[in-house]
C-alpha positions in Angstrom: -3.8 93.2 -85.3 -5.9 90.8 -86.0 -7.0 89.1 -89.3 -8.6 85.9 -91.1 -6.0 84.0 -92.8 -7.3 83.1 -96.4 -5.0 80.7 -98.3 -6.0 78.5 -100.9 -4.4 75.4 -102.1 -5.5 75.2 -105.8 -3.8 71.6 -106.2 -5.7 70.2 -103.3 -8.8 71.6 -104.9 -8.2 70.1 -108.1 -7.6 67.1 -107.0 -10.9 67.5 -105.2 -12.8 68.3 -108.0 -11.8 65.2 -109.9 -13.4 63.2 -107.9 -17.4 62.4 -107.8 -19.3 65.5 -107.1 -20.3 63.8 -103.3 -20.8 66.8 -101.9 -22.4 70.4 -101.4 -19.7 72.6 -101.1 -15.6 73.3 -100.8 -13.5 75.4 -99.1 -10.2 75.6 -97.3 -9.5 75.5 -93.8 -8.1 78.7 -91.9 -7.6 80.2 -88.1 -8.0 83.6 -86.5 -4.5 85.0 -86.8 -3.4 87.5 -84.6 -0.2 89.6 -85.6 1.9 90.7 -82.6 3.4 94.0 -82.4 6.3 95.7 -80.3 4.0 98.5 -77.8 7.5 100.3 -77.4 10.9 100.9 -78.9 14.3 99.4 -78.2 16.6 96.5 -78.0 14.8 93.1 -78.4 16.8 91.3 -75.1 14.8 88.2 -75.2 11.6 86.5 -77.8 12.0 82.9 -76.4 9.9 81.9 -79.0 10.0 79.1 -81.9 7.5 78.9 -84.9 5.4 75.7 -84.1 5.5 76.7 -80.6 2.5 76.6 -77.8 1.7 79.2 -76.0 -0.4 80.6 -73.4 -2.4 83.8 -73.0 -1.0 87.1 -71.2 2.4 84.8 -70.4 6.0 86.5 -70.5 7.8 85.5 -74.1 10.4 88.2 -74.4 11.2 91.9 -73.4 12.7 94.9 -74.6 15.4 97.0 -72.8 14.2 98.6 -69.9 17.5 100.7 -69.2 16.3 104.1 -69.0 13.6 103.7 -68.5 14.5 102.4 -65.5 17.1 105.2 -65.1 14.0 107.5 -65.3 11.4 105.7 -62.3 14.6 105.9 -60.1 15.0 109.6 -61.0 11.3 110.2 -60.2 11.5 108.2 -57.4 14.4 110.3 -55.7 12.3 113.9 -56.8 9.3 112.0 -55.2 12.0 111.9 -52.0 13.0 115.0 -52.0 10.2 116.4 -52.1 8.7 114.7 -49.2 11.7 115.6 -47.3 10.9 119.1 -48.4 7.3 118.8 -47.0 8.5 117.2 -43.9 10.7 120.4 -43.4 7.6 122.8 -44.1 5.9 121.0 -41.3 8.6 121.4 -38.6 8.7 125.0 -39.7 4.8 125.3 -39.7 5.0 123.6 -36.2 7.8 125.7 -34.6 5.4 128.7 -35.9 2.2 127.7 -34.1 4.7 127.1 -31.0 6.1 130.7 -31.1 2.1 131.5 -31.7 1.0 130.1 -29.2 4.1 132.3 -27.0 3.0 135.1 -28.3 -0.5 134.7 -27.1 0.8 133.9 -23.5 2.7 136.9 -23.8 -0.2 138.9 -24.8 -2.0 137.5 -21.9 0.6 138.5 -19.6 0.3 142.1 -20.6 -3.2 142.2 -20.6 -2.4 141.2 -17.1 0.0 143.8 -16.1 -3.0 145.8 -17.4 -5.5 144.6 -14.9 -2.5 144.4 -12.1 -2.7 148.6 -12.5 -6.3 148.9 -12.1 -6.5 147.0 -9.1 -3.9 149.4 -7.5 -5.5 152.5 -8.8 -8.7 151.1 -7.6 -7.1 150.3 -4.1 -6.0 154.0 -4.0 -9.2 155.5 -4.7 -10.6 152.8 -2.3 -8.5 154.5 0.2 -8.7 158.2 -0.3 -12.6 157.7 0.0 -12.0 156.2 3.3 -9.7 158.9 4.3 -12.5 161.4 3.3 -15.2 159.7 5.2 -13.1 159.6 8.7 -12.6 163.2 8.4 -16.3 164.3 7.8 -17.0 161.6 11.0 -14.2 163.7 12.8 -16.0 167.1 11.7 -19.2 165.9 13.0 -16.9 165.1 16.4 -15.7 168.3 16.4 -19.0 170.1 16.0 -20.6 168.5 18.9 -17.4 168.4 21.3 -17.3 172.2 20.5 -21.0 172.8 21.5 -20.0 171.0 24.9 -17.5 173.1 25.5 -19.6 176.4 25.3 -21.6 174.5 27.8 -18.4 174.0 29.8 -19.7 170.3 29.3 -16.4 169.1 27.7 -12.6 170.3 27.8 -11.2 172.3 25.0 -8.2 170.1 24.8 -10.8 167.3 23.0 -11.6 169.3 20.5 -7.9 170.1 19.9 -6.8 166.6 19.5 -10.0 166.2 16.8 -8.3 169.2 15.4 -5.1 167.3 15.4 -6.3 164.4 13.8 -8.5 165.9 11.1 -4.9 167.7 10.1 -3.5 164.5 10.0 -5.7 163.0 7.5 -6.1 166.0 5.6 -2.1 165.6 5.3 -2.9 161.4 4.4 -5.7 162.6 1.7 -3.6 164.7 0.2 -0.3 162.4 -0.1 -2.9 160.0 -1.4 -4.5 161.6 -4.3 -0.6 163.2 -5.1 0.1 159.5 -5.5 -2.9 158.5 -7.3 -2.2 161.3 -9.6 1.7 160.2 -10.3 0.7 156.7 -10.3 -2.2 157.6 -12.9 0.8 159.6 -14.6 2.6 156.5 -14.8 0.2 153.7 -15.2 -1.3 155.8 -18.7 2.5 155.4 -19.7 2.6 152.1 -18.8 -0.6 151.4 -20.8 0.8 153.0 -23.6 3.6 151.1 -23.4 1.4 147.9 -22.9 -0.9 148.7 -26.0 2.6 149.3 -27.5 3.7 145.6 -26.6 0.0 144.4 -27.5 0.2 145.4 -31.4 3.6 144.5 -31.7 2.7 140.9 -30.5 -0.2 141.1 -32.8 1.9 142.0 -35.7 3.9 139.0 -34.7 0.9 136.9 -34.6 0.4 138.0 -38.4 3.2 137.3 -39.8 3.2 134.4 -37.9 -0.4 133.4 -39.8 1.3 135.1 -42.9 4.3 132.5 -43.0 1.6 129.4 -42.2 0.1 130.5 -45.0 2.8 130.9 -47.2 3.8 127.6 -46.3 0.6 125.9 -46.9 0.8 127.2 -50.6 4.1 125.7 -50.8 2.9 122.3 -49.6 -0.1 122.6 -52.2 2.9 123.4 -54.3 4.4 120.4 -53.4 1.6 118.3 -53.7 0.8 118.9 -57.6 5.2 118.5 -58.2 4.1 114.9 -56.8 1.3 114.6 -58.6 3.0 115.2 -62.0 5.4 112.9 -60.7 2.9 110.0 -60.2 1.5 110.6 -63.5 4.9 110.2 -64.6 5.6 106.8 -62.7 2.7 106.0 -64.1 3.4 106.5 -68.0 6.9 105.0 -67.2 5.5 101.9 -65.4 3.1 101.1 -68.5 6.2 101.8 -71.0 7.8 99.4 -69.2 4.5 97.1 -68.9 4.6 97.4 -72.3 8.0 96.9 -72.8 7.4 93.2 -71.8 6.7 90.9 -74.8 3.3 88.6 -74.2 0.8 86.7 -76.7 -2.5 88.1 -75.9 -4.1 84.7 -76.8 -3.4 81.1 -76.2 -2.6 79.6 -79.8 0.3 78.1 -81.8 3.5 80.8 -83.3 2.9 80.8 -86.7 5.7 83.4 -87.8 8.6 84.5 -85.8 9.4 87.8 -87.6 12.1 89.1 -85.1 15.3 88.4 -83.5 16.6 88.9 -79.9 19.5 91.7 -80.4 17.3 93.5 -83.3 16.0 96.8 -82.8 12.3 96.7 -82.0 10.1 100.2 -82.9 6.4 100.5 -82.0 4.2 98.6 -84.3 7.4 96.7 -85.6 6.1 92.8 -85.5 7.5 90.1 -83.8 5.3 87.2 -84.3 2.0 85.8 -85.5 -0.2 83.7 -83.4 -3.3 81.5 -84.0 -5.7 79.3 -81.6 -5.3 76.1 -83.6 -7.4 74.0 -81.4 -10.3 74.9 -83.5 -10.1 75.9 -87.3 -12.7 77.0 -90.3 -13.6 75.7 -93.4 -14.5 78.3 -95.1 -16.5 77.2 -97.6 -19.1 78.4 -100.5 -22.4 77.7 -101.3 -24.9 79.1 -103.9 -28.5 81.1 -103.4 -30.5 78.2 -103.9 -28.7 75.7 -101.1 -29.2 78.7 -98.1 -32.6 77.5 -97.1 -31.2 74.0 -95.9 -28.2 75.9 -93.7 -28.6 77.8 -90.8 -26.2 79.1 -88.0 -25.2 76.2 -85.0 -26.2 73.7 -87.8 -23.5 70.2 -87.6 -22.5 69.1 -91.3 -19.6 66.3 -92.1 -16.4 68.2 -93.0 -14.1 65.6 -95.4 -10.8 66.8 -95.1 -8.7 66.5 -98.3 -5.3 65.5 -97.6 -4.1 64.9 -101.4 -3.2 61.7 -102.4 -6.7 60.3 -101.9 -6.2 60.7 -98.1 -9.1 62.2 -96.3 -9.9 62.2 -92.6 -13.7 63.0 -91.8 -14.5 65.6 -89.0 -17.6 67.1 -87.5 -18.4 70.9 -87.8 -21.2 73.5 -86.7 -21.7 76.8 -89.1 -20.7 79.6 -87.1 -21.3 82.3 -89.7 -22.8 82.9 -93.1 -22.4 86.1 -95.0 -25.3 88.3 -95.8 -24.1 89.1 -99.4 -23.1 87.1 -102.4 -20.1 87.3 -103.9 -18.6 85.7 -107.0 -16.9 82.5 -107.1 -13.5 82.2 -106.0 -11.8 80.9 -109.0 -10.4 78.5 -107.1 -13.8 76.8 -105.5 -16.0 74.5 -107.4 -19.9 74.9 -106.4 -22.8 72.1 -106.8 -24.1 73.8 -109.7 -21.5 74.5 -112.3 -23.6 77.0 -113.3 -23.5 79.3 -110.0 -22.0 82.9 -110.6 -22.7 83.8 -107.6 -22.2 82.4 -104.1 -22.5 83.0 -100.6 -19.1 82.5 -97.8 -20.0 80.3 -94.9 -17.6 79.5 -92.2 -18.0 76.3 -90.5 -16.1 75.4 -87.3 -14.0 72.2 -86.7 -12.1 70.9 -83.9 -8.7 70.0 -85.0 -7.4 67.0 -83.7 -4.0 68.1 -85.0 -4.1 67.0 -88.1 -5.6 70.1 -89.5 -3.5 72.5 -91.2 -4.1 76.4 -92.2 -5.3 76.0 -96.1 -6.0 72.5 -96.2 -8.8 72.0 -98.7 -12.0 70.5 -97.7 -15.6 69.5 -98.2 -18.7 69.7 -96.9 -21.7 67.4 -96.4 -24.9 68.6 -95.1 -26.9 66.3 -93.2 
C-alpha cells in the first residue's frame, strides 16, 4: 500500500515565518512511502530488517514458515507419481492388447487360409472327375468305331472288350470320385461352419480388444485432468510459498519495523514501511495569482530550514501541481497574508542525506 507521507513540523515553520518574508512559498518535505504487508499467514521465521536500514528492490529480507506447505507440494508431488506410474501401467496394458490384436488377426488369417486350403482341394476334385468324364466319352468314341470294324471283320472283338474293360474302370473312378467330393463337400461346409465359427469369435475378441483400448484411453484422459488439477495445485502452493518470502518491492530506506521474527504474521498484517529517500518533496503552497510564473519541470531554490537558523540550500524541479485550490493549511504561511485559498505544488529534491521526512522548507522561484 502505498501513500504520501504528510507531516508537518509547526515549530520549524514558525521559526520560518519569523524571519523576513524572502521567499514565495513553504512547505515540508516528504517521500513516497510504501507500507509492506504479509501476502500469507504464519510464523514470521526471519525480517532481518532494522529501521534506518538500506535496502534493495525484489531482495529476500525475511520469510514466513513454509512447513506445510511444503508438506503439501511433496504430497502433490508423490499423487503426481503415482499417477504416472498408473499411466505407465495403462500403457503396458494398452501395448500387450494391440500385441494379442495383432494375434488375433494372424489367427484370422490362418483360418481364412484353411478356408482357401478346402477350395483348392474341392477344385482339384472336380478338376479330376471332369477329366475322368472326358477319357470315357474318348473311350466311347473308341468303342463305336472299333465296333464298326468288327462287323467288317476289320478288327478283333477282343479290342472292343478291353475298351469295354476300361470304360468300367473309370466309370468305377468317376463314381468313387464324386462319392468323395460329396463327403468331402459334407465335411468341408462343416469345416466352414466351424471356420466362420472361429472367424466371429476372433472378431469378438478383436472388440473387446478395441473396447479395453478404449476404456483405457478414457482412463489416461482421466489421468491427465487428475494431473492437471494437480499442477494447478503446485502451482497455487508454489506462489503461497513465493509469497511466503518477505521482499521490499522498492529500493528505499525502513522507516518502521512493525513486526517481530517469532510473531504470527496474517495476510495484510504489516511488517514494515519503506521509502526511496534518495529523492524527497517539498510540498509546498502557493496562491492563484503566483501560478502563471510556475510550470511543471521548472528548477526553483529550495532553502531547507533546519531550526536554529541553520539552512542548507538545494536545487529542485516541480513535478506536480494540483488542479484545485484548497484552503491553507493552518500550518503554512503564503506570500500574501491575505490568500484563503491556495494551490499544493510538489517540487522534487535530491537529498544529499541531510533531508529528513517533515523538515520545513522554502521556496525561491527563479
Amino acid at each position: 500500500m502505498k501513500k504520501i507521507i504528510f507531516i508537518m513540523s509547526i515549530a520549524a515553520i514558525a521559526t520560518a515565518c519569523s524571519n523576513d518574508n524572502d521567499w514565495d512559498a513553504t512547505g515540508t518535505f516528504e517521500a513516497t512511502e510504501v507500507v509492506v504487508s504479509a501476502k500469507g499467514s504464519g510464523e514470521i521465521k526471519s525480517l532481518n530488517i532494522e529501521e534506518g536500514q538500506e535496502v534493495e528492490a525484489n531482495t529476500q529480507l525475511g520469510y514466513l514458515d513454509m512447513t506445510q506447505l511444503e508438506i503439501q507440494k511433496a504430497q502433490f508431488d508423490a499423487n503426481q507419481l503415482n499417477l504416472d506410474a498408473t499411466k505407465a501401467g495403462l500403457d503396458a496394458n494398452k501395448a500387450q492388447l494391440d500385441a494379442s490384436k495383432k494375434q488375433m488377426n494372424s489367427n484370422k488369417e490362418q483360418i481364412g487360409a484353411n478356408q482357401m486350403s478346402n477350395v483348392d482341394r474341392s477344385l482339384d476334385l472336380e478338376k479330376q472327375v471332369a477329366s475322368i468324364k472326358q477319357q470315357i466319352i474318348n473311350l466311347q468314341k473308341e468303342k463305336a468305331r472299333f465296333s464298326n470294324m468288327v462287323k467288317d471283320n476289320a478288327a478283333a472283338p477282343k479290342q472292343v472288350d478291353d475298351i469295354n474293360y476300361q470304360i468300367l474302370v473309370l466309370e468305377k473312378q468317376l463314381g468313387a470320385t464324386q462319392e468323395q467330393i460329396a463327403s468331402n463337400n459334407k465335411s468341408f461346409n462343416s469345416q466352414n461352419k466351424g471356420f466362420d465359427a472361429q472367424k466371429k469369435g476372433v472378431d469378438a475378441q478383436i472388440e473387446g480388444f478395441d473396447a479395453q483400448k478404449r476404456g483405457i484411453d478414457a482412463q489416461k484422459r482421466g489421468i491427465d485432468a487428475q494431473k492437471q488439477g494437480i499442477d494447478a495445485q503446485k502451482a497455487l502452493v508454489d506462489n503461497q510459498m513465493q509469497n511466503s518470502i518477505i521482499v521490499s518491492p522498492v529500493k528505499g530506506t525502513i522507516l518502521t519495523k512493525y513486526a517481530q521474527q517469532g510473531e504470527f504474521a496474517t495476510t495484510g498484517k504489516p511488517l514494515f514501511k519503506v521509502a526511496d529517500m534518495s529523492t524527497v518533496y517539498l510540498r509546498a503552497y502557493f496562491t492563484s495569482d503566483q501560478l502563471a510564473d510556475i510550470k511543471i519541470g521548472q528548477q526553483v531554490k529550495i532553502i531547507a530550514d533546519f531550526g536554529g537558523g541553520k539552512t542548507r540550500e538545494y536545487t529542485g524541479k516541480i513535478s506536480w501541481i494540483s488542479s484545485e485550490s484548497e484552503f491553507t493549511p493552518k500550518s503554512i504561511q503564503t506570500k500574501d497574508t491575505r490568500a484563503n485559498l491556495v494551490y499544493a505544488v510538489k517540487i522534487a529534491v535530491r537529498n544529499d542525506g541531510y533531508l529528513k521526512l517533515g523538515l520545513s522548507g522554502n521556496v525561491k522561484l527563479k
